[in-house]
C-alpha positions in Angstrom: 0.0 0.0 0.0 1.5 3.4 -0.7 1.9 5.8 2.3 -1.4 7.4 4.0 -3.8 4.3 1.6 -5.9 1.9 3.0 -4.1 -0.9 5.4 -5.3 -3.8 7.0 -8.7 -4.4 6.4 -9.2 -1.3 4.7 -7.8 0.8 7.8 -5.8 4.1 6.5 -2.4 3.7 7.4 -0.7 5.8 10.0 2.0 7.9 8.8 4.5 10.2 11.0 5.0 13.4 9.5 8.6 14.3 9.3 9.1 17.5 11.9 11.4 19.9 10.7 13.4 19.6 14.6 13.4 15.9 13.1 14.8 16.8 9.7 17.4 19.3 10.6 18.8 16.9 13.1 19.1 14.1 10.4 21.1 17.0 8.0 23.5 17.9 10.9 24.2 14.3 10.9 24.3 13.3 7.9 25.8 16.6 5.7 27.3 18.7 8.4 31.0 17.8 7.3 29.7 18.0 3.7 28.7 21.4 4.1 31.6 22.8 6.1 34.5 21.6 3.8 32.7 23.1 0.4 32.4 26.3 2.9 35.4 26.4 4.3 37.5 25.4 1.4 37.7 29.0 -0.3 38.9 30.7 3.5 40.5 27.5 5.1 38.5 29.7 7.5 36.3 26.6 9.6 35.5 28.7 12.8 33.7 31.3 10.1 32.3 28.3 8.3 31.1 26.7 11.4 29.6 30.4 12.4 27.9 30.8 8.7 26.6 27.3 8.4 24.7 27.7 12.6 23.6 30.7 11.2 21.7 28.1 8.7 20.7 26.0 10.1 19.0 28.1 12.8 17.2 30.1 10.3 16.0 26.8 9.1 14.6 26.0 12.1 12.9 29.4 12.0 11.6 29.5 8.5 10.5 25.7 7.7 7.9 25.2 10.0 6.2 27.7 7.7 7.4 27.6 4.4 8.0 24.0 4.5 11.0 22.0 4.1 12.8 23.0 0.4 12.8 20.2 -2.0 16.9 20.4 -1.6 17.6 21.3 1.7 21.3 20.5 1.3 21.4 23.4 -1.2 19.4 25.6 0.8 21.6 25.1 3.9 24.1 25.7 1.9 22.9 29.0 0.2 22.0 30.8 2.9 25.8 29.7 4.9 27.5 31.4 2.0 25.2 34.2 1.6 26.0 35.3 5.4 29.9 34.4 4.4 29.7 37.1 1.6 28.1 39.4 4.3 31.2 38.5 6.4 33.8 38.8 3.7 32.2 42.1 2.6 33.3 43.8 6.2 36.0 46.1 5.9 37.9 44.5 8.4 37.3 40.7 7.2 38.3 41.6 3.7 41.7 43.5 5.0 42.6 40.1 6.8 41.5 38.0 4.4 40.8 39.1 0.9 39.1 36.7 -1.3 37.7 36.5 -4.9 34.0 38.2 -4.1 32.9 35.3 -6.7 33.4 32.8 -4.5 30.7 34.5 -2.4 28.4 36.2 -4.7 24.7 36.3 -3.2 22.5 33.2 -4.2 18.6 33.8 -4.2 17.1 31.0 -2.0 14.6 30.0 -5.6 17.8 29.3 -7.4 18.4 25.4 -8.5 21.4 24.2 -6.8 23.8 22.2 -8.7 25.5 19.0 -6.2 27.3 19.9 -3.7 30.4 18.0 -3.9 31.8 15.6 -1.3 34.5 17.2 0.2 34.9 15.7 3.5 38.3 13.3 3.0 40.0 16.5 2.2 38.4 17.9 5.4 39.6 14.6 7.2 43.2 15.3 6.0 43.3 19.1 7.1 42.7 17.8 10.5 45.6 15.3 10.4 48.0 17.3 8.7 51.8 17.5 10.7 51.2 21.0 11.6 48.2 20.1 13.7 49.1 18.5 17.1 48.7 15.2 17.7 46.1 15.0 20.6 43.6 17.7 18.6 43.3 15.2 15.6 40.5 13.1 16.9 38.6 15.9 18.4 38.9 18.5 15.4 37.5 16.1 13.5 35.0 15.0 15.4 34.2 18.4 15.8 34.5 19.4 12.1 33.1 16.3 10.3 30.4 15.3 12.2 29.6 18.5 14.6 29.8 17.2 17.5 30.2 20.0 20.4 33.0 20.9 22.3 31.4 19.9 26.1 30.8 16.1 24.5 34.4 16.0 23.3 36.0 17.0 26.7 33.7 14.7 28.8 35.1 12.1 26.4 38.7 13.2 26.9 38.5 14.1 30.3 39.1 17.4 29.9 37.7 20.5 30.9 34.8 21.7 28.1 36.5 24.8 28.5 40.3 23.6 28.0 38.7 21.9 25.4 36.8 24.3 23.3 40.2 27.3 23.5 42.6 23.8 21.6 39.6 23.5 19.2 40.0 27.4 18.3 43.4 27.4 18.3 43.8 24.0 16.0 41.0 26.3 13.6 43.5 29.0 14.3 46.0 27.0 12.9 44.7 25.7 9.7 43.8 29.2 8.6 46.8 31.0 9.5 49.2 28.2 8.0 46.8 28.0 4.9 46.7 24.2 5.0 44.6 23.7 1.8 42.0 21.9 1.3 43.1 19.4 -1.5 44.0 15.7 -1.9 47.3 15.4 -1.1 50.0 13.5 -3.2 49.9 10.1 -3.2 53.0 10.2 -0.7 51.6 12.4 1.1 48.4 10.8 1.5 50.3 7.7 2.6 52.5 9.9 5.2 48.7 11.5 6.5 46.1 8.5 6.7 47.6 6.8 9.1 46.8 9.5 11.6 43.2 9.7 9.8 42.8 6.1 11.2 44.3 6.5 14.1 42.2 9.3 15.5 38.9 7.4 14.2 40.3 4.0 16.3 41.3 6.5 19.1 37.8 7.8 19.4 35.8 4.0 19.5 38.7 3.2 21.7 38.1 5.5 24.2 35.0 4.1 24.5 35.5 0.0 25.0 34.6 0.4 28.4 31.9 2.8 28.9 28.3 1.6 29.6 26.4 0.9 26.5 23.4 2.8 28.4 25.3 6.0 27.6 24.4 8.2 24.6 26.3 7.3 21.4 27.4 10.9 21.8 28.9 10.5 25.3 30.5 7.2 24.1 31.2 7.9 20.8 31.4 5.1 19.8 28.5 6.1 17.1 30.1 8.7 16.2 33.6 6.5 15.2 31.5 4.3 13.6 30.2 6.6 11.5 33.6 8.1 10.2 35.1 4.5 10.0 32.4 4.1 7.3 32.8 7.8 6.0 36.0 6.7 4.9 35.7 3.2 3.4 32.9 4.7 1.5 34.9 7.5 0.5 38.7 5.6 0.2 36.7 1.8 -1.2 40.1 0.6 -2.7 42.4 1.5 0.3 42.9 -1.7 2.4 43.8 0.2 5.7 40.8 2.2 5.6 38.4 -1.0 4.8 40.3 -3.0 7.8 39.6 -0.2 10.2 36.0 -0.3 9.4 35.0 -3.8 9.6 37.3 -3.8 12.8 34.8 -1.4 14.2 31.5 -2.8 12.8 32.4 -6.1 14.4 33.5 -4.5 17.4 30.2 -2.4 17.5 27.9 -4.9 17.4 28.7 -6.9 20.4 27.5 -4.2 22.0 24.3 -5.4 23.4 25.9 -8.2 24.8 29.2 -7.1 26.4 27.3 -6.1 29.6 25.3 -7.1 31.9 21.9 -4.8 33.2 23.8 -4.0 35.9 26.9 -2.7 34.2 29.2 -5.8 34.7 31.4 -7.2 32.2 30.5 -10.3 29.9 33.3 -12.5 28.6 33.4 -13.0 24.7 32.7 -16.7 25.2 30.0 -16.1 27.5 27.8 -13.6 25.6 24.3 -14.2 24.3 25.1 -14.2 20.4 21.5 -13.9 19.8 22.0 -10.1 20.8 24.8 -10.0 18.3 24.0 -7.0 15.4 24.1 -9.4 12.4 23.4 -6.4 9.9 26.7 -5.2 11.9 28.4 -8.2 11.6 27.5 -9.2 7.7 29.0 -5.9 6.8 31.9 -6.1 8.6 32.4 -9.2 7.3 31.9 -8.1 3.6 34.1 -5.0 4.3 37.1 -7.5 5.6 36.8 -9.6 2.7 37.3 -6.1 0.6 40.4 -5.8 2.6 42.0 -9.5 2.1 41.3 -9.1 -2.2 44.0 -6.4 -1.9 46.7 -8.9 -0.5 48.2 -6.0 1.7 48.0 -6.9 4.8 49.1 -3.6 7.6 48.0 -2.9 11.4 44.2 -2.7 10.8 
């Protein structure tokens, strides 16, 4: 039956309406990173990106509930995040520290047809883990910058102050923009020199996480969130062994979940678990992304 017909026995079928709260959260989830490398390639500005594209998304919240949600809200989100860029780059004193061609952020009427928005995120990835970035900031700038998660979740996951926290953030921003670290695919060399630290920093962040309690948010954990990027990447890198590895390490990791604890918090032993609470969507493509792996017959850490 199509959406809204008749169901069972002639019954009309229930259907939840999509809620625009609903459908800006799934775009911060799903394009966030998207968005803020295409912005913030021009600039290498991200903290101006990341301003421009709230600004968005905020005025989404405001203007959808009554003019409904655009046909391509990707494009949308996007239009209006460079239209307030312009506005910033047009400021006397924005232009005198950073001067930019004004076509890069001529003004976009919100009717206009968007063309794709291109996929920019692995270059976004490999800002974050390039040398002149320190260490210890990899894992949360990306985080941060790929999948927007906020400064207070990173620090409770890092133990540090959201405070200490959110002034390394600014400064690793700080960084990228002053260095002009661009926003390109690197050489093949230096690709090979950067990933590492790309996988690294997405292991780090489901790492952290073995042995919190799987009651805790996927955002406090982030364990989601690692999951997520680990997938990011083999979809984005699907002939780079390393990067497939990592993956299925993490999707067969992940979905023991359910079973690794006990209702009370305690610790289940591999041979002990209930495998019937095993993911096996999880499991079956972890297993297919390993086999990906083996065909290259290049065998490295992950």
């Amino acid at each position: 039956n199509p959406p809204g017909g008749p169901g069972i026995r002639g019954r009309p079928r229930l259907v939840r309406p999509i809620t625009v709260p609903g459908r800006v959260a799934e775009l911060t989830r799903d394009c966030y990173g998207k968005l803020l490398a295409v912005l913030a390639t021009p600039t290498r500005d991200i903290a101006a990106a990341e301003d421009a594209l709230a600004d968005a998304f905020e005025r989404a919240l405001s203007r959808w509930p009554e003019d409904g949600i655009p046909a391509n809200p990707e494009g949308w989100l996007l239009t209006v995040a460079r239209n307030r860029l312009r506005d910033l780059w047009k400021s006397a004193g924005y232009r005198t520290a950073a001067p930019l061609d004004e076509s890069n952020y001529a003004s976009t009427p919100l009717d206009d047809d968007m063309p794709a928005i291109p996929d920019r995120r692995l270059e976004l990835l490999l800002v974050c883990a390039h040398p002149a970035i320190a260490p210890n900031m990899r894992t949360p700038l990306m985080l941060q910058s790929v999948l927007g998660v906020e400064a207070a979740a990173i620090a409770t996951a890092f133990a540090v102050e959201p405070a200490t926290m959110a002034q390394r953030l600014v400064r690793a921003k700080k960084r990228i923009r002053d260095a002009g670290i661009p926003f390109v695919l690197p050489e093949r060399d230096d690709l090979a020199e950067r990933l590492p630290a790309v996988l690294e920093a997405v292991y780090g962040a489901y790492s952290i996480d073995w042995q919190l309690a799987p009651q805790g948010a996927p955002i406090e954990s982030l364990s989601a969130e690692a999951l997520h990027l680990a997938l990011l990447l083999a979809e984005l890198m699907p002939d780079e062994p390393e990067v497939l590895g990592l993956a299925a390490l993490v999707c067969l990791s992940e979905a023991r979940r359910p079973a690794r604890r006990t209702a009370d918090g305690g610790f289940v032993p591999l041979d002990e678990q209930d495998t019937g609470l095993w993911d096996s969507v999880l499991i079956a493509r972890g297993e297919a992304l390993l086999r990906r792996a083996h065909e290259r017959r290049s065998p490295g850490r992950f």
